[in-house]
KOLFIDREN-32894 format. One record per residue (C-alpha): residue number from 1; residue in three letters; y negated, z, x. Coordinates in pm, whole numbers, plus 50000, padded with zeros to 5 digits. Example, Ala and Ser with C-alpha at 12.3 -4.5 7.8 and 13.67 -1.06 7.14 Angstrom:
KOLFIDREN-32894
<atom 1, ALA, <50450, 50780, 51230>>;
<atom 2, SER, <50106, 50714, 51367>>;
//
This chain:
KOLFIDREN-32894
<atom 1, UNK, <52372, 22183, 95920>>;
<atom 2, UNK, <52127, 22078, 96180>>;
<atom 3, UNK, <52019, 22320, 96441>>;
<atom 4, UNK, <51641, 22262, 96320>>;
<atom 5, UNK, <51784, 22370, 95955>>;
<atom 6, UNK, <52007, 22659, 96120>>;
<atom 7, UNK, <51683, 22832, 96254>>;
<atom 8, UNK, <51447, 22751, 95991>>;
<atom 9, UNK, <51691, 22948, 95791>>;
<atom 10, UNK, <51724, 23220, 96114>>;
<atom 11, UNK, <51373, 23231, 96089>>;
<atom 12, UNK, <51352, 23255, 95724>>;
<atom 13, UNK, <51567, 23553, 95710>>;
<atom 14, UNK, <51412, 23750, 96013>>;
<atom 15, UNK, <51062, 23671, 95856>>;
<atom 16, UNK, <51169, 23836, 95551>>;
<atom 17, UNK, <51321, 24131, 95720>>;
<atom 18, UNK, <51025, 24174, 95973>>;
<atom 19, UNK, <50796, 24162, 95605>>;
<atom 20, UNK, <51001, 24408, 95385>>;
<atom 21, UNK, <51186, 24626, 95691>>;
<atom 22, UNK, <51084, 24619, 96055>>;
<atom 23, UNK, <50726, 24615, 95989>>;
<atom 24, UNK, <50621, 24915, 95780>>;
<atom 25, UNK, <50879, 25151, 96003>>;
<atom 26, UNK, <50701, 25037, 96268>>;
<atom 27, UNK, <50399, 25141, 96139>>;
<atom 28, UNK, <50568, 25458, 95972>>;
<atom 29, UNK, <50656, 25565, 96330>>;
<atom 30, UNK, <50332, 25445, 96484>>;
<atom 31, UNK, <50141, 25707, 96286>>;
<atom 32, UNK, <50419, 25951, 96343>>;
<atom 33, UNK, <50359, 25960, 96701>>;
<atom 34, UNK, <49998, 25927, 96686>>;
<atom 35, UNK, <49979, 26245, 96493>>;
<atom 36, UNK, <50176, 26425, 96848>>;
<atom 37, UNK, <50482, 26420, 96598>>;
<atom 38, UNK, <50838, 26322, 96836>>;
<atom 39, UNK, <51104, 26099, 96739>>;
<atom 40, UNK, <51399, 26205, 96604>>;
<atom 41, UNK, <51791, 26016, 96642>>;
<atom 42, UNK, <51730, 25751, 96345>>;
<atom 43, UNK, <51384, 25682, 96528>>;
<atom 44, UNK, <51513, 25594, 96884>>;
<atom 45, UNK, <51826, 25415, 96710>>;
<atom 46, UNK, <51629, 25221, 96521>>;
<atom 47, UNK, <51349, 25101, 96828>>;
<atom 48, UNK, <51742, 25058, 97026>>;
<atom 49, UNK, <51820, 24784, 96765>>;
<atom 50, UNK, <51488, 24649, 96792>>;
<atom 51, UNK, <51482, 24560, 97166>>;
<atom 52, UNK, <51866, 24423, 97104>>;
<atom 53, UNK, <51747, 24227, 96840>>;
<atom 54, UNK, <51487, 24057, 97039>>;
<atom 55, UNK, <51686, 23970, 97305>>;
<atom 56, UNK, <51917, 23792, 97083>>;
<atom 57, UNK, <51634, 23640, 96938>>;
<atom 58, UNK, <51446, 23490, 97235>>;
<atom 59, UNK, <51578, 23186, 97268>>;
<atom 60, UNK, <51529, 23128, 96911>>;
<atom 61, UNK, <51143, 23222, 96935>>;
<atom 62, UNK, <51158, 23038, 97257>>;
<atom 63, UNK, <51234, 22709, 97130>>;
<atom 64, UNK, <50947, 22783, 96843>>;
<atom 65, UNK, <50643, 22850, 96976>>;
<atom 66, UNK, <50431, 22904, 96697>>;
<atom 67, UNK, <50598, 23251, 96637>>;
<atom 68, UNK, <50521, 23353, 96985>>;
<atom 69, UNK, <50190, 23509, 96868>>;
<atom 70, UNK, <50372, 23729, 96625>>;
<atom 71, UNK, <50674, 23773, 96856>>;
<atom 72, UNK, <50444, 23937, 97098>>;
<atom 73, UNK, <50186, 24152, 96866>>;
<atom 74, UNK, <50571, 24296, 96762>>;
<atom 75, UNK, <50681, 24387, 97087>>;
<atom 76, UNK, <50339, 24514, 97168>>;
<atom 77, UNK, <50323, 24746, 96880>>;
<atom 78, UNK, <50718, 24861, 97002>>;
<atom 79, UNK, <50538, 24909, 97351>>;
<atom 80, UNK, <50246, 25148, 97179>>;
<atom 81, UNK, <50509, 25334, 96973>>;
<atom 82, UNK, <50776, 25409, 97255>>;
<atom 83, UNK, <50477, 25515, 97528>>;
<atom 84, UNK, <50311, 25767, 97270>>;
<atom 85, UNK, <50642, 25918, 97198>>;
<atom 86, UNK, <50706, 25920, 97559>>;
<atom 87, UNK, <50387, 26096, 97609>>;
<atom 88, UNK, <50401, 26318, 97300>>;
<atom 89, UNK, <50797, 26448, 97469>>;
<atom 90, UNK, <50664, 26513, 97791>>;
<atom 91, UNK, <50307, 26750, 97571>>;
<atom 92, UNK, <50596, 26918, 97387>>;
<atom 93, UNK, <50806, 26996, 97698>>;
<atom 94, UNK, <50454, 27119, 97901>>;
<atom 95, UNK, <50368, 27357, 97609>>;
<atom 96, UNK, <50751, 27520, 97632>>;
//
């Protein structure tokens, strides 16, 4: 297997996961902590495996460029989720 097949089929697979999986949690816990709601232990573990995940993956997006556009709106909508639940910790721990 060629190394252009290896990540088409890399890229395949995380496409596919990103579609059915990492997407619509993201968005699950993008409303969650736009609604002031705070993450709980599956959250944070599962934004933990995300941020592994694409370090593993960066060389892979690095040496395709035309998921870099995607690659970043991702990581960007990470960013949003883990500074509103940052914020929404530090509201709840004010109001104690």
């Amino acid at each position: 297997m060629t190394d252009t097949s290896k990540d088409a089929g890399i890229i395949q697979v995380l496409a596919e996961q990103l579609e059915t999986k990492r997407l619509p949690r993201a968005l699950s816990l993008k409303e969650k902590v736009d609604s002031g709601e705070l993450l709980d232990e599956a959250d944070i573990m599962f934004l933990e495996q995300v941020f592994e995940d694409a370090q593993s993956i960066g060389p892979l997006v690095d040496r395709h460029p035309e998921w870099h556009d995607l690659a970043t709106k991702m990581m960007a909508l990470y960013k949003e989720i883990t500074e509103k639940a940052l914020e929404n910790e530090k509201a709840k721990g004010a109001g104690s």
